[in-house]
C-alpha positions as CSV (number, residue, x, y, z in Angstrom):
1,X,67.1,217.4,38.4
2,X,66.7,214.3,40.3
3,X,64.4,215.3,42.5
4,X,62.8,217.6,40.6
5,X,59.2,216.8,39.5
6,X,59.3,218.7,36.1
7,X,62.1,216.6,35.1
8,X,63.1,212.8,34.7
9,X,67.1,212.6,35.2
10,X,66.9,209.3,32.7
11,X,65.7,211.3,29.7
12,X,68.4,213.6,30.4
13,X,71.7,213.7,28.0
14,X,75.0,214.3,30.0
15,X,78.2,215.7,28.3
16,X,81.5,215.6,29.8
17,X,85.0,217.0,29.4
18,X,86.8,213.5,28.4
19,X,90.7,213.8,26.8
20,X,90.9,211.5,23.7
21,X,87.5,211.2,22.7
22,X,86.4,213.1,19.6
23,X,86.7,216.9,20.3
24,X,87.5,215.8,24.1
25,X,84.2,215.2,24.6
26,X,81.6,212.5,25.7
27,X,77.9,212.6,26.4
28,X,76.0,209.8,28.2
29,X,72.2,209.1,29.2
30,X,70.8,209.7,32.3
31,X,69.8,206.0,32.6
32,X,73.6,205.2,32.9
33,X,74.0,206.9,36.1
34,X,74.7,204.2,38.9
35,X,75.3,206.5,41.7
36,X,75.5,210.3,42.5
37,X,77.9,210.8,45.1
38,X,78.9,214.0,47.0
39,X,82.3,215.0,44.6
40,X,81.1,213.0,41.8
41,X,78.5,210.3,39.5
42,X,79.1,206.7,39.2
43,X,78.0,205.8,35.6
44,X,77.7,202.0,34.3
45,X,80.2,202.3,30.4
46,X,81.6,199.2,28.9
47,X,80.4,196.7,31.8
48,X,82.0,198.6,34.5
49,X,81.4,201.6,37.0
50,X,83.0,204.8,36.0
51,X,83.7,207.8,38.6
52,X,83.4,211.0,36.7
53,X,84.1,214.2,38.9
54,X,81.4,216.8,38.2
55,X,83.7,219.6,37.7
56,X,84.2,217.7,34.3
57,X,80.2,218.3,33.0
58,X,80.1,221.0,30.9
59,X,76.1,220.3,29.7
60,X,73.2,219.4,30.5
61,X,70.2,219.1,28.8
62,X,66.6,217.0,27.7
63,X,65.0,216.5,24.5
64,X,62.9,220.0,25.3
65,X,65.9,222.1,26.7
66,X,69.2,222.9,27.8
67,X,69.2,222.8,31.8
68,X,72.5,223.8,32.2
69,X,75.8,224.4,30.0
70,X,78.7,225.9,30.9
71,X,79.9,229.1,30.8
72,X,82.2,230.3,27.5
């Protein structure tokens, strides 16, 4: 998606596996992404960076579609 030029990874909504948050859940704009590293993103949340591993993502998507969720 970041490199893609059908696609603009800041319109894109992010949600993640996150333990305490309502239905363990949390979902983040594209614009908050600081960094994307090689085992995970850097995001900027409450005035700080935040490493999020990607094997915690579990969707992907725009306002026109669902790039990638994952499997039940």
């Amino acid at each position: 998606m970041k490199w893609h030029p059908d696609y603009n990874l800041k319109n894109a909504k992010i949600t993640i596996i996150n333990r305490g948050s309502p239905r363990d859940r949390m979902s983040f704009s594209g614009e908050e992404i600081q960094d994307l590293g090689s085992g995970f993103m850097t995001i900027a949340r409450d005035n700080r960076d935040v490493k999020i591993p990607y094997h915690r993502i579990t969707r992907i998507e725009t306002p026109e579609e669902i790039l990638w969720k994952e499997q039940d």
